[in-house]
Backbone of each chain as ProteinMPNN parsed JSONL, in Angstrom:
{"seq_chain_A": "XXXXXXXXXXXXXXXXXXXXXXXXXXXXXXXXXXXXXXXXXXXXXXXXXXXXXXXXXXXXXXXXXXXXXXXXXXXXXXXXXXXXXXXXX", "coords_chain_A": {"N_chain_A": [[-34.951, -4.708, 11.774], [-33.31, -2.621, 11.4], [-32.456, -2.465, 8.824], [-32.543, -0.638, 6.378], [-30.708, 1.64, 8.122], [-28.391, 0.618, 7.941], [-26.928, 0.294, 5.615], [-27.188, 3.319, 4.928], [-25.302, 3.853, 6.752], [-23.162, 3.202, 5.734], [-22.797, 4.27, 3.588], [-22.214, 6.852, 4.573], [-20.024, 6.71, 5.874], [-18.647, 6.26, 3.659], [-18.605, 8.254, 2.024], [-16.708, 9.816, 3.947], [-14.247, 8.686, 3.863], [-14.061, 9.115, 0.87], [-13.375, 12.055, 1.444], [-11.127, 11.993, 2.74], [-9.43, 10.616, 0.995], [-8.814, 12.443, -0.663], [-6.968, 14.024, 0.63], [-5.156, 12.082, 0.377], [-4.332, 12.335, -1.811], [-3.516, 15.11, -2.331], [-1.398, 15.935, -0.292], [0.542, 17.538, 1.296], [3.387, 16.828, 2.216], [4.9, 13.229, 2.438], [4.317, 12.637, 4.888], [2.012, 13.304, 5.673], [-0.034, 12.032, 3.368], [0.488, 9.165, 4.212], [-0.26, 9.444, 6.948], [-3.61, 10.239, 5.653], [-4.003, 7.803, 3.952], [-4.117, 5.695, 6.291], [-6.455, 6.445, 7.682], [-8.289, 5.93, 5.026], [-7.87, 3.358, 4.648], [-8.52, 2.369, 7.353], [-11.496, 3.106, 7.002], [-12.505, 1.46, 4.736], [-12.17, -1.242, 5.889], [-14.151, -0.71, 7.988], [-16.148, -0.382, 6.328], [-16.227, -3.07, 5.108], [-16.617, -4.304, 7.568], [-19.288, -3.992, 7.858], [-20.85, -4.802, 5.682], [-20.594, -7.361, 6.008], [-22.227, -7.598, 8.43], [-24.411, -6.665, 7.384], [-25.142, -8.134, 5.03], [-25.037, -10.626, 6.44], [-22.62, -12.5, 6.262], [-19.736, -14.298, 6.399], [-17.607, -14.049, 5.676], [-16.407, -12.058, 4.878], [-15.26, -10.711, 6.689], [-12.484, -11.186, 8.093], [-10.88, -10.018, 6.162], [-11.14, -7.357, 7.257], [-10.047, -7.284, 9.652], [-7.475, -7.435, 8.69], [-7.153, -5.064, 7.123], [-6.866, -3.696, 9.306], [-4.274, -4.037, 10.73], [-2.768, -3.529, 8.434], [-2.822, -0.833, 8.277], [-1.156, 0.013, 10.906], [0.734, -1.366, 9.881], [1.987, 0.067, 7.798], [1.967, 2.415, 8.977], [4.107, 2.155, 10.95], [6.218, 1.13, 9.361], [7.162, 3.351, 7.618], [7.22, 5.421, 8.969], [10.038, 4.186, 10.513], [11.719, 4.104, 7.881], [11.778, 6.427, 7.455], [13.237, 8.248, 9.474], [15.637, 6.634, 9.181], [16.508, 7.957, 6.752], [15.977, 6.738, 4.605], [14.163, 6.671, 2.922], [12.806, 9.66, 0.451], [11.331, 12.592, 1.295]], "CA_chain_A": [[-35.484, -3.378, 12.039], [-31.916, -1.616, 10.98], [-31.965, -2.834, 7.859], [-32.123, 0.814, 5.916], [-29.886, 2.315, 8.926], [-27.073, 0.13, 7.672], [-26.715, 1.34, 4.41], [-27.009, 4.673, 5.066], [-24.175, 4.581, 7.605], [-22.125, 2.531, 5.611], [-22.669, 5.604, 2.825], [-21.502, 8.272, 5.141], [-18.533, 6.007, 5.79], [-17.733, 5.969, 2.445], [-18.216, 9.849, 2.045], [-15.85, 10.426, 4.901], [-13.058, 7.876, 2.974], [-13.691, 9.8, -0.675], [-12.649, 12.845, 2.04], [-9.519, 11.29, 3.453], [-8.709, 10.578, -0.21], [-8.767, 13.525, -1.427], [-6.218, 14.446, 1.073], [-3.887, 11.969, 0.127], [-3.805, 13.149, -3.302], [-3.358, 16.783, -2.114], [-0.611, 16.013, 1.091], [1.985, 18.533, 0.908], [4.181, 15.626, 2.268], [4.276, 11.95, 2.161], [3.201, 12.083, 6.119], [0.175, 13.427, 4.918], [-0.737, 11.09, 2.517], [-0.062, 8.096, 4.827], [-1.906, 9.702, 7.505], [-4.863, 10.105, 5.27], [-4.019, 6.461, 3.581], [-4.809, 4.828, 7.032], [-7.567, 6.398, 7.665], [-8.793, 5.357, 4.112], [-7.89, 2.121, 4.715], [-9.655, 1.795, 8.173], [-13.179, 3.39, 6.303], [-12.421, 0.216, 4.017], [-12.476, -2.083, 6.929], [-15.564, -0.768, 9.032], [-17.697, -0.454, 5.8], [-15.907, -4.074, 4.472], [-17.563, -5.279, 8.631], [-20.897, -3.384, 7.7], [-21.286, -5.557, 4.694], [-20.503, -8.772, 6.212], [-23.646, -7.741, 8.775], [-25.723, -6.685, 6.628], [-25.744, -9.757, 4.238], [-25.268, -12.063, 7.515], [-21.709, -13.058, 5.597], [-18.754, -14.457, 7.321], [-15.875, -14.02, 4.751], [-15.382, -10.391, 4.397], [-14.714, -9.882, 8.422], [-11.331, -11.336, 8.229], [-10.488, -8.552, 5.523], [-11.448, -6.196, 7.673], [-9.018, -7.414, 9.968], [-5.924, -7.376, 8.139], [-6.909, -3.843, 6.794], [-6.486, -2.901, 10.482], [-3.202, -4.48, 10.761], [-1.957, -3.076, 7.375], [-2.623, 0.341, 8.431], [-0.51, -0.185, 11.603], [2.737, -1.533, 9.62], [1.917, 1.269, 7.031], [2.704, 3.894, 9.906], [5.765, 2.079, 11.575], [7.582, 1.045, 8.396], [6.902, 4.318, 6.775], [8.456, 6.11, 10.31], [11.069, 3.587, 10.078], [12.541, 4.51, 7.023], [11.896, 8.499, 7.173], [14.159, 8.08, 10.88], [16.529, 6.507, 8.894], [16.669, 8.318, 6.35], [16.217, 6.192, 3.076], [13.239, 7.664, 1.96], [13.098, 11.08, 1.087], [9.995, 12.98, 0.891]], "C_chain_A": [[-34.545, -2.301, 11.494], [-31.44, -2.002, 9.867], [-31.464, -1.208, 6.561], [-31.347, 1.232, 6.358], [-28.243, 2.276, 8.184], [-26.127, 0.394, 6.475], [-26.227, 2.535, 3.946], [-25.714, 5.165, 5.663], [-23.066, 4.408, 6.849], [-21.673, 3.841, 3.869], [-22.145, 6.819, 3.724], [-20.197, 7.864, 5.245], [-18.064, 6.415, 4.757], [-17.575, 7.979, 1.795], [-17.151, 10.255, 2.964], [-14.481, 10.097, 3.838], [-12.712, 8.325, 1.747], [-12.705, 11.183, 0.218], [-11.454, 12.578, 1.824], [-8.68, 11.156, 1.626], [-8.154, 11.345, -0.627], [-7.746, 14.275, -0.863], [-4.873, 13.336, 0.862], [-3.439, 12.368, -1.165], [-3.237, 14.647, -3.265], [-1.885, 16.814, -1.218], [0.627, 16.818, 0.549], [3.209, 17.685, 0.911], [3.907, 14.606, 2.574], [4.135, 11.701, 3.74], [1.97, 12.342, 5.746], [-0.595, 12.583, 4.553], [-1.189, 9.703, 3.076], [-0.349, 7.959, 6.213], [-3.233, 9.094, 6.928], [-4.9, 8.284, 4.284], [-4.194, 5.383, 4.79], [-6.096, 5.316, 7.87], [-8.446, 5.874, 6.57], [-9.164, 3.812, 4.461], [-8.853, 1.997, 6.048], [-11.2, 1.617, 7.552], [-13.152, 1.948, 5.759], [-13.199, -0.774, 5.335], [-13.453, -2.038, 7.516], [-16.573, -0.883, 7.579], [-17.267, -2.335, 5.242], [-17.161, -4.918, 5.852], [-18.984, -5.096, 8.155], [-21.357, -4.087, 6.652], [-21.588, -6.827, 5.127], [-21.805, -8.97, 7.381], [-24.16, -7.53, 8.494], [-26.021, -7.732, 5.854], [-25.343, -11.16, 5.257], [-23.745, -12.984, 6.716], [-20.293, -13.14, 6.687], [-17.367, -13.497, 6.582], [-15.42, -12.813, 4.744], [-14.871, -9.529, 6.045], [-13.228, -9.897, 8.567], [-10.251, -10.611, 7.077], [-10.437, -7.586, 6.585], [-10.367, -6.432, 9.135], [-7.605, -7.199, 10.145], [-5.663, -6.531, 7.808], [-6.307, -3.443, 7.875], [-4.975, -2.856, 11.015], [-2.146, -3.654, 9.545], [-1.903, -1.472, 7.865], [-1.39, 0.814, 9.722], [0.998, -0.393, 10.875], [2.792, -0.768, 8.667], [2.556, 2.512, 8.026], [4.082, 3.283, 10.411], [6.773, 2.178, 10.405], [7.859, 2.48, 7.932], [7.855, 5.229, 8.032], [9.781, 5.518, 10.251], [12.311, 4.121, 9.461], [12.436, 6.113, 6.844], [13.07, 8.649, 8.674], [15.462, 7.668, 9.958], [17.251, 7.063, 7.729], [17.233, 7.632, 4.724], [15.061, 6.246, 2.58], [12.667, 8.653, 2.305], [11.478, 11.413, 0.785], [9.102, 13.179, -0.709]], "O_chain_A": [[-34.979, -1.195, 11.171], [-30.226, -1.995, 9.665], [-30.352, -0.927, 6.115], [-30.56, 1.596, 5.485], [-27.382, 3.126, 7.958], [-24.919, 0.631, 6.451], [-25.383, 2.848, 3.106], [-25.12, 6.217, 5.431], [-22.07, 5.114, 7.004], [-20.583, 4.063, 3.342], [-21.614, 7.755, 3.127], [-19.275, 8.536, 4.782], [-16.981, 6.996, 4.81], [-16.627, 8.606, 1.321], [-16.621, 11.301, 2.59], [-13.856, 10.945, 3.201], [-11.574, 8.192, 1.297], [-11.551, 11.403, -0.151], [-10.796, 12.889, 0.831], [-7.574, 11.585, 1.298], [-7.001, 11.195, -1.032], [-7.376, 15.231, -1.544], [-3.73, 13.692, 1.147], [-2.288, 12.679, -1.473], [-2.586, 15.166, -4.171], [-1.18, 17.791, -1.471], [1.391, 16.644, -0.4], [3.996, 17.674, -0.036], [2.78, 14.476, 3.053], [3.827, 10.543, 4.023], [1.038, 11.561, 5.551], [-1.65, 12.275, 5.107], [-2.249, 9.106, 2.886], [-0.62, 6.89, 6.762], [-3.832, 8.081, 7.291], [-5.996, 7.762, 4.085], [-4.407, 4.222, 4.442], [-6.662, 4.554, 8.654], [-9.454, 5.308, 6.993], [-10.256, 3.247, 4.531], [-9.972, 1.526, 5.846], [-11.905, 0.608, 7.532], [-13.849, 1.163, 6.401], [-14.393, -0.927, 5.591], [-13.978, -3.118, 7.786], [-17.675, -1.421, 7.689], [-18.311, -2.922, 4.954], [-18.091, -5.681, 5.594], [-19.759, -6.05, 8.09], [-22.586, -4.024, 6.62], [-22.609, -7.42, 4.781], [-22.397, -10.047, 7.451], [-25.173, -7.973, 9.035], [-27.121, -8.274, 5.955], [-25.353, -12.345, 4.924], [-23.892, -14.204, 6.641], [-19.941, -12.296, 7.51], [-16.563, -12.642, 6.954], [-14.238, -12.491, 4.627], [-14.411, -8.432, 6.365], [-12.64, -8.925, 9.04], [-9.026, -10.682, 7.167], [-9.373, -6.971, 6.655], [-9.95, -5.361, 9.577], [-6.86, -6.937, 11.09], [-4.46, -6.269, 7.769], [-5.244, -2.837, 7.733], [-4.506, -1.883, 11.606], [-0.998, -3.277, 9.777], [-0.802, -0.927, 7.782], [-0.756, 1.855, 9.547], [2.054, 0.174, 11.156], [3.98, -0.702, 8.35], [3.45, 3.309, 7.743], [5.111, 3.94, 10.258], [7.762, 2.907, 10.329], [9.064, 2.729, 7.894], [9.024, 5.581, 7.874], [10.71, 6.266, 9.949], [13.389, 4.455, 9.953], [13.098, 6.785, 6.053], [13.83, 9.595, 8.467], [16.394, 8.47, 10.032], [18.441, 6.789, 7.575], [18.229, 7.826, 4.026], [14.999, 5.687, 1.485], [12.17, 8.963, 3.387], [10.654, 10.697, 0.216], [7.924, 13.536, -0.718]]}, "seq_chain_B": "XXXXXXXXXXXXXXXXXXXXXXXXXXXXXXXXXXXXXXXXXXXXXXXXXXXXXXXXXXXXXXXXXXXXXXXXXXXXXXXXXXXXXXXXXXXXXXXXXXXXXXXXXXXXXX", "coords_chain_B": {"N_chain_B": [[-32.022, -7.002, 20.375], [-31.374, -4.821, 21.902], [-28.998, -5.246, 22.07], [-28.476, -4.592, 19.205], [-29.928, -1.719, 19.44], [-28.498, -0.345, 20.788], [-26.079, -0.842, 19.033], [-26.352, 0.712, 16.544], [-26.383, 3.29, 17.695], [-23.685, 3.587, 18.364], [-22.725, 3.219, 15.934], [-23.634, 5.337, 14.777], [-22.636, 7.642, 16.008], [-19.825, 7.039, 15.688], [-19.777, 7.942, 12.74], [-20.718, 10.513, 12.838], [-18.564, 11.355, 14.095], [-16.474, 10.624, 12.302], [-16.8, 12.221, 10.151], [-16.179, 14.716, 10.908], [-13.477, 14.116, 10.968], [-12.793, 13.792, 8.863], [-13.275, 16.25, 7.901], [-11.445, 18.38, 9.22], [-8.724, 17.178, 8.711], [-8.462, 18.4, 6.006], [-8.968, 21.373, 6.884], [-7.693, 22.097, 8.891], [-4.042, 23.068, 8.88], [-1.234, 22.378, 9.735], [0.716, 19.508, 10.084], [0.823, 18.023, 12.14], [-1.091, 19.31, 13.241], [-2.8, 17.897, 11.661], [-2.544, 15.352, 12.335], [-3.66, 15.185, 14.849], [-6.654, 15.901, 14.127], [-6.744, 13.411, 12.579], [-6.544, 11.432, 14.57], [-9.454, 11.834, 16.373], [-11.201, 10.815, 14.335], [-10.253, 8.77, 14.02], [-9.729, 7.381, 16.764], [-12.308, 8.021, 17.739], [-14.371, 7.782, 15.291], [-13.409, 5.066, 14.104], [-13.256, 3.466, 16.627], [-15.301, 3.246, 18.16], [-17.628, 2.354, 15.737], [-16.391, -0.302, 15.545], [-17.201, -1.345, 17.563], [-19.459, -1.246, 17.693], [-20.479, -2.491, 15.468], [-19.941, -4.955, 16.148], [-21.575, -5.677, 18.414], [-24.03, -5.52, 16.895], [-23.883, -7.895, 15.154], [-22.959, -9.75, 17.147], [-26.321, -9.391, 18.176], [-27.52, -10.542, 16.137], [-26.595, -12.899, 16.071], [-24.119, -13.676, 14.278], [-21.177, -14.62, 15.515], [-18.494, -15.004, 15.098], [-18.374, -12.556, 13.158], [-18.893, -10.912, 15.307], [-16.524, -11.608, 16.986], [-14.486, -11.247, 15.304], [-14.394, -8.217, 15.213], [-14.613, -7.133, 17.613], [-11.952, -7.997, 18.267], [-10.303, -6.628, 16.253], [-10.874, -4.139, 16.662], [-9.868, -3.702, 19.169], [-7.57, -4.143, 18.937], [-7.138, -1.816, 17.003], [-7.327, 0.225, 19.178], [-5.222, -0.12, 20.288], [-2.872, 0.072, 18.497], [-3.525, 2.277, 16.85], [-2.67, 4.578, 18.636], [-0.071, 4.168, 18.942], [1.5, 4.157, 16.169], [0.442, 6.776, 15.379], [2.388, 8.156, 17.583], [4.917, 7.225, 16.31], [4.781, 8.608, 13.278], [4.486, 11.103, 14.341], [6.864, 11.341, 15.629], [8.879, 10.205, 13.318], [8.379, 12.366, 11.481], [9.8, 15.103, 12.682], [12.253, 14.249, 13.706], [13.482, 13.776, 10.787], [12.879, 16.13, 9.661], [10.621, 17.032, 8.042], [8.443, 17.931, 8.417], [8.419, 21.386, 9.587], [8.265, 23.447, 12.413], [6.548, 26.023, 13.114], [6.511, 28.071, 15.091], [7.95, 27.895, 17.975], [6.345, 27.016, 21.233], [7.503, 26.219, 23.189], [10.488, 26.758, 23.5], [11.606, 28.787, 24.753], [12.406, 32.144, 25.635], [14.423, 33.911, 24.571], [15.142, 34.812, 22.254], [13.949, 37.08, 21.97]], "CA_chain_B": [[-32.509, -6.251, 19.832], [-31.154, -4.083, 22.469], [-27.686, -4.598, 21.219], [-28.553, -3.374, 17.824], [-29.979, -0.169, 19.8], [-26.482, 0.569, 21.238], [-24.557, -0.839, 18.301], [-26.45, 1.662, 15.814], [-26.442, 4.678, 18.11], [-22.192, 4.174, 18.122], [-22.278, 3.621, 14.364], [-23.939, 7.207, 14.346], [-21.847, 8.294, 16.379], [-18.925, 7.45, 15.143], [-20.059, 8.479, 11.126], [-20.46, 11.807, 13.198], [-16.884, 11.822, 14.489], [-15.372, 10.721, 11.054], [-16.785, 12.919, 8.788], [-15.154, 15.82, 11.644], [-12.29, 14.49, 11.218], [-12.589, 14.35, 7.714], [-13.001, 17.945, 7.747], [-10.316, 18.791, 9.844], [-7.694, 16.905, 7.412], [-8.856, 19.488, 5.362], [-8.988, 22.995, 7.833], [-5.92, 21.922, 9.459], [-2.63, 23.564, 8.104], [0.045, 22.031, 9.531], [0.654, 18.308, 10.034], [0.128, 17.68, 13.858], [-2.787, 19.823, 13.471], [-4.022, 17.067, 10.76], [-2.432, 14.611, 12.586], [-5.151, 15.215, 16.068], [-7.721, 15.323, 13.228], [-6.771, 11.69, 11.972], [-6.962, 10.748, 15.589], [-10.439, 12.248, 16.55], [-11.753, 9.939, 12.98], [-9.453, 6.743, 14.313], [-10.641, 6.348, 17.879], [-13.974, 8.476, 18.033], [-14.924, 7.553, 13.939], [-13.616, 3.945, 13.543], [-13.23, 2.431, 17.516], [-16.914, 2.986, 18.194], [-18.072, 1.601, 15.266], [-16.319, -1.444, 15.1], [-17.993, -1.758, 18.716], [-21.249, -1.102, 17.559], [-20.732, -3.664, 14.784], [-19.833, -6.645, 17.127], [-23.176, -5.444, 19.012], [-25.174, -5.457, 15.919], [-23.243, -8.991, 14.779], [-23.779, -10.426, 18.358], [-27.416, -9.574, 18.512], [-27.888, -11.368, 14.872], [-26.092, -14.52, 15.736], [-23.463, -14.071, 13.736], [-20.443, -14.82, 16.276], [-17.251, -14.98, 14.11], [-18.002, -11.369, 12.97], [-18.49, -9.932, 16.106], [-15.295, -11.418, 17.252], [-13.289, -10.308, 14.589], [-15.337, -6.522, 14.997], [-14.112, -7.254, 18.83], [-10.471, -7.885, 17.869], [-10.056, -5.365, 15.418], [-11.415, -2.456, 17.694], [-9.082, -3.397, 20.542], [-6.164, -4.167, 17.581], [-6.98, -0.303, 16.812], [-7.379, 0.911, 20.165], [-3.52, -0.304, 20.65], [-1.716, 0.1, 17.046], [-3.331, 3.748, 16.81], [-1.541, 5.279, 19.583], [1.816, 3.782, 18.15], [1.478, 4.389, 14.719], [0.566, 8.259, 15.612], [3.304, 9.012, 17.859], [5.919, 7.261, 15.322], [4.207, 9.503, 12.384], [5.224, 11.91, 14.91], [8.672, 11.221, 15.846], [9.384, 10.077, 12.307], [8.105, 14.046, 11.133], [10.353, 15.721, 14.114], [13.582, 13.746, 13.324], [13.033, 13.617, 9.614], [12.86, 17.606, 9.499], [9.853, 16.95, 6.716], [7.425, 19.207, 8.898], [8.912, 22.344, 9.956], [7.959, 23.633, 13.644], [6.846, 27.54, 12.886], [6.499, 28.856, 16.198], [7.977, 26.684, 19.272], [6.02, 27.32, 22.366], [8.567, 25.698, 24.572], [11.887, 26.918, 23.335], [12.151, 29.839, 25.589], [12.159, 33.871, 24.723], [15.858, 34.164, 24.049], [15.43, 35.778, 20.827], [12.36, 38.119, 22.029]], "C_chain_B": [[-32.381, -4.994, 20.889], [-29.586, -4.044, 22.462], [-27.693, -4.14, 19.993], [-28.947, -1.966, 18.282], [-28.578, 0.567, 19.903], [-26.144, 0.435, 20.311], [-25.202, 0.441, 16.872], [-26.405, 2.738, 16.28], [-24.624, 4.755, 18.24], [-22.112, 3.92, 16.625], [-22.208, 5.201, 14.375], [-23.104, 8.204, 15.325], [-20.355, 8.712, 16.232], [-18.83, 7.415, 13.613], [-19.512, 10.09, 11.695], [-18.595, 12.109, 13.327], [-15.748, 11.669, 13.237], [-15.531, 11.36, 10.388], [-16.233, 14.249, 9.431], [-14.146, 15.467, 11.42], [-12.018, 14.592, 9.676], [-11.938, 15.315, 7.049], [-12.065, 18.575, 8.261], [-9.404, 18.231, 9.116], [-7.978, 18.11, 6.57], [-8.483, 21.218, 5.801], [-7.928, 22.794, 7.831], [-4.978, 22.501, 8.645], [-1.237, 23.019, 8.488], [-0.376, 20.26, 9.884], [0.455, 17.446, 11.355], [-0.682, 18.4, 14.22], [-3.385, 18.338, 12.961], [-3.716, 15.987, 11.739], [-3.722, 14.181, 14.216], [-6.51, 15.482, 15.471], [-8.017, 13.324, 12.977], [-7.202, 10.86, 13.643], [-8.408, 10.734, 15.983], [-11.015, 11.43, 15.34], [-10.865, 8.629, 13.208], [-10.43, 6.514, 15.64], [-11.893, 6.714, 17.659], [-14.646, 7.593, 16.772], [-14.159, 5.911, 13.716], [-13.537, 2.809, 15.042], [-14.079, 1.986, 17.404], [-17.559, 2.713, 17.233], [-17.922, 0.117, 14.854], [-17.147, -2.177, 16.388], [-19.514, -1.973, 18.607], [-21.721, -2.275, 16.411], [-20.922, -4.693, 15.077], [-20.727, -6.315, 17.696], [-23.896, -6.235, 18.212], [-24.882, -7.358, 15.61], [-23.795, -9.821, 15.727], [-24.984, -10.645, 18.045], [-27.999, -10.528, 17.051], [-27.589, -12.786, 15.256], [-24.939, -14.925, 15.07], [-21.863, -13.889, 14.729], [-18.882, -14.57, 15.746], [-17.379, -13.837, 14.035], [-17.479, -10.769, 13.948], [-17.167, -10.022, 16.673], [-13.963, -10.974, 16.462], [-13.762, -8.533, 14.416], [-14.556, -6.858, 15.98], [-12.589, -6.748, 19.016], [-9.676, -7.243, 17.202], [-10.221, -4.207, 16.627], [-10.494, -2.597, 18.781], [-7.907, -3.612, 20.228], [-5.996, -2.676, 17.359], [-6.827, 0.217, 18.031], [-5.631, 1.005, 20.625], [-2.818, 0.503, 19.386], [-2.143, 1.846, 16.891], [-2.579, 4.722, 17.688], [-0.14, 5.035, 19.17], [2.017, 4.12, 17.274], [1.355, 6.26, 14.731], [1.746, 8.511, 16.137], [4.656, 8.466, 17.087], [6.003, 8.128, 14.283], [5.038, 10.871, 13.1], [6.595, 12.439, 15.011], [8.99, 11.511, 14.387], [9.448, 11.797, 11.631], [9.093, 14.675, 12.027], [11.835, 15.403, 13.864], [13.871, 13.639, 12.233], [13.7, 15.109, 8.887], [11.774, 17.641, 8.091], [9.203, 17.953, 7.054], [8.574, 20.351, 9.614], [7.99, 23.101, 11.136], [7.926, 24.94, 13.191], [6.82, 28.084, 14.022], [6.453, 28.066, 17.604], [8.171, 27.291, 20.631], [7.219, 27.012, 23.404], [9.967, 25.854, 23.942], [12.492, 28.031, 23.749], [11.856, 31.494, 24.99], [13.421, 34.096, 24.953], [16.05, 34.871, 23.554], [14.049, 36.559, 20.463], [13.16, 39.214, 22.404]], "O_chain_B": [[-33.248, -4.127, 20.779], [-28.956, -3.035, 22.776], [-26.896, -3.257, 19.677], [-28.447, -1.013, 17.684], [-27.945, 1.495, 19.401], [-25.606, 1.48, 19.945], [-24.296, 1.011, 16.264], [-26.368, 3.597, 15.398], [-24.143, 5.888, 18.223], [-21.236, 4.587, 16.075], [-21.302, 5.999, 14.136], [-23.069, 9.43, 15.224], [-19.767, 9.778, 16.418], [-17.827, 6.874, 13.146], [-18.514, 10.717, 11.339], [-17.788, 12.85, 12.766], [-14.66, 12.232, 13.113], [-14.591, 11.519, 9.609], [-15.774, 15.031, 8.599], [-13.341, 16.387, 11.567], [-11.154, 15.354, 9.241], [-10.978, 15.471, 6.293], [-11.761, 19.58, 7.619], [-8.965, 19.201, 8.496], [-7.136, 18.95, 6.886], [-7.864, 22.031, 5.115], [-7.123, 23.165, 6.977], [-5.232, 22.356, 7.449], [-0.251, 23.147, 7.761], [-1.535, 19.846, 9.924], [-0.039, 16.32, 11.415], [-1.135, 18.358, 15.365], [-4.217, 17.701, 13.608], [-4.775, 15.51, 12.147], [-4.359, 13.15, 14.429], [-7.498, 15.324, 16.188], [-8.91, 12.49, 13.123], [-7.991, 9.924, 13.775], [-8.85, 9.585, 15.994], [-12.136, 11.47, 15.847], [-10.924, 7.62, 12.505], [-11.45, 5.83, 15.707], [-12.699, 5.829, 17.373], [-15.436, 6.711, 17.109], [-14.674, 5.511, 12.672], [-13.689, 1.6, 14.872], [-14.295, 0.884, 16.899], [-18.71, 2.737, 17.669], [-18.707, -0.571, 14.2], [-17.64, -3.301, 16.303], [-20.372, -2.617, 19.212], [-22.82, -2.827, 16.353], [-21.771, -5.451, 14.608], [-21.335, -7.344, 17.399], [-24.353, -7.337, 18.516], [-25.83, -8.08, 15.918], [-24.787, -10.519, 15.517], [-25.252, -11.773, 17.631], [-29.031, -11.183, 17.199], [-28.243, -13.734, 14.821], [-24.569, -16.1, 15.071], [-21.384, -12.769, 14.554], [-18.248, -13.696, 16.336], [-16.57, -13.326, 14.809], [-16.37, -10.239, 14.012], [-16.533, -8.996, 16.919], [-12.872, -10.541, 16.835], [-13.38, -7.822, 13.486], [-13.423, -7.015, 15.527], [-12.114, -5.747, 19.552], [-8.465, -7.202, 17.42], [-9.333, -3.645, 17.269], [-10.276, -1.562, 19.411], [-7.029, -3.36, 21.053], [-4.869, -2.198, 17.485], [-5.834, 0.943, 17.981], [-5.027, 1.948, 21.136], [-2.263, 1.586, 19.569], [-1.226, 2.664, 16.82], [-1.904, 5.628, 17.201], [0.752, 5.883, 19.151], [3.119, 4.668, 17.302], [2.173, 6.93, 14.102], [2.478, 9.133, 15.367], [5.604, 9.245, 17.187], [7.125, 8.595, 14.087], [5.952, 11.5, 12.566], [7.188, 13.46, 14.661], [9.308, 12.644, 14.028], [10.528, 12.319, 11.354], [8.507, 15.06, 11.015], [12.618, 16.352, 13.823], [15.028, 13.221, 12.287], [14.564, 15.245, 8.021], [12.157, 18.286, 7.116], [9.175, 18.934, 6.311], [9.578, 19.888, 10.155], [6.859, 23.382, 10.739], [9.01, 25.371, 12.8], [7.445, 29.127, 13.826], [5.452, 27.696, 18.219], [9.163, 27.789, 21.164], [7.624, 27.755, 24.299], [10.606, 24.802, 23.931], [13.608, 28.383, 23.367], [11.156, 31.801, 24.025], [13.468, 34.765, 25.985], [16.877, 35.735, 23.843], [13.376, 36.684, 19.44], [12.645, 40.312, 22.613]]}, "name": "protein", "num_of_chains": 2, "seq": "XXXXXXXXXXXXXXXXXXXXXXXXXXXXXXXXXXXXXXXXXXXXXXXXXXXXXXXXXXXXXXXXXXXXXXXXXXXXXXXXXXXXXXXXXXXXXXXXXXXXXXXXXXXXXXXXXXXXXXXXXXXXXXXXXXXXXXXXXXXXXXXXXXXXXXXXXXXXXXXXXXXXXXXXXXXXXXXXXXXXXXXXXXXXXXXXXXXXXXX"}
């Protein structure tokens, strides 16, 4: 019955994510960028799930996974090393 | 066919909440402005849809997804709160963002 729906959402998704892009290309500084680089990356992940139910597919869930994970050690390491002060902006 | 109701009414709900926060990355001017943008498009724009996916997944049959939709969404629900207030800290101790007008540092120099 939600077969059109799915599509559609998984297109606004991806309009939000060209957004977010467009702000890491722009970020005054590199928090900025990997701010808007894990939000990118999540969009990835929910439209990567939205694929795997729409074509009834297993394989691309456990992507969508690891995006979620990558965006996570994207913010600590990245704090990490700006705390410690070995990379500069 | 009454978890695909719910799980498409939080897709649309959270499309709604990401493409706000979208826009707010955008409005925003300083960086813990953008940064309660990115949040408002993490939990509102990607919890509730990974919830609404494992719905939709569930009500299909397909089991594996929804539990990795499941595990993800409550993987984000944790790692986003951490990952923000390090972003935080890291900005604050860093001196990358610059604080222009700090409510809580008294009227000293009023």
């Amino acid at each position: 019955m939600f077969e059109h729906t799915i599509p559609v959402l998984m297109a606004l998704y991806g309009v939000a994510g060209v957004v977010y892009f467009i702000r890491v290309l722009l970020g005054p500084t590199v928090l900025d960028s990997i701010l808007a680089g894990d939000c990118v990356s999540l969009d990835v992940a929910l439209i990567a799930l939205l694929v795997a139910v729409y074509y009834e597919n297993n394989l691309l869930a456990g992507g969508a996974f690891f995006l979620v994970l990558w965006a996570f050690v994207l913010d600590v390491f990245a704090s990490k090393y700006l705390v410690k002060g070995e990379v500069g902006v | 066919m009454i978890l695909s109701l719910i799980g498409v009414v939080l897709l649309i709900v959270g499309a709604v909440c990401d493409i706000f926060g979208a826009i707010g990355m955008h409005r925003f001017g300083n960086f813990y402005l953008r940064l309660h943008a990115a949040t408002v498009g993490t939990v509102g724009g990607k919890f509730y849809p990974f919830i609404g996916a494992g719905l939709i997944a569930l009500d299909r049959g397909l089991l594996s997804v929804a539990g990795v939709a499941f595990l993800s969404a409550f993987t984000l629900l944790i790692t986003t709160s951490v990952g923000s207030h390090a972003l935080a800290y890291a900005a604050e101790r860093a001196g990358v963002v610059k604080i222009e007008h700090n409510e809580l540092g008294g009227d000293w120099d009023d």
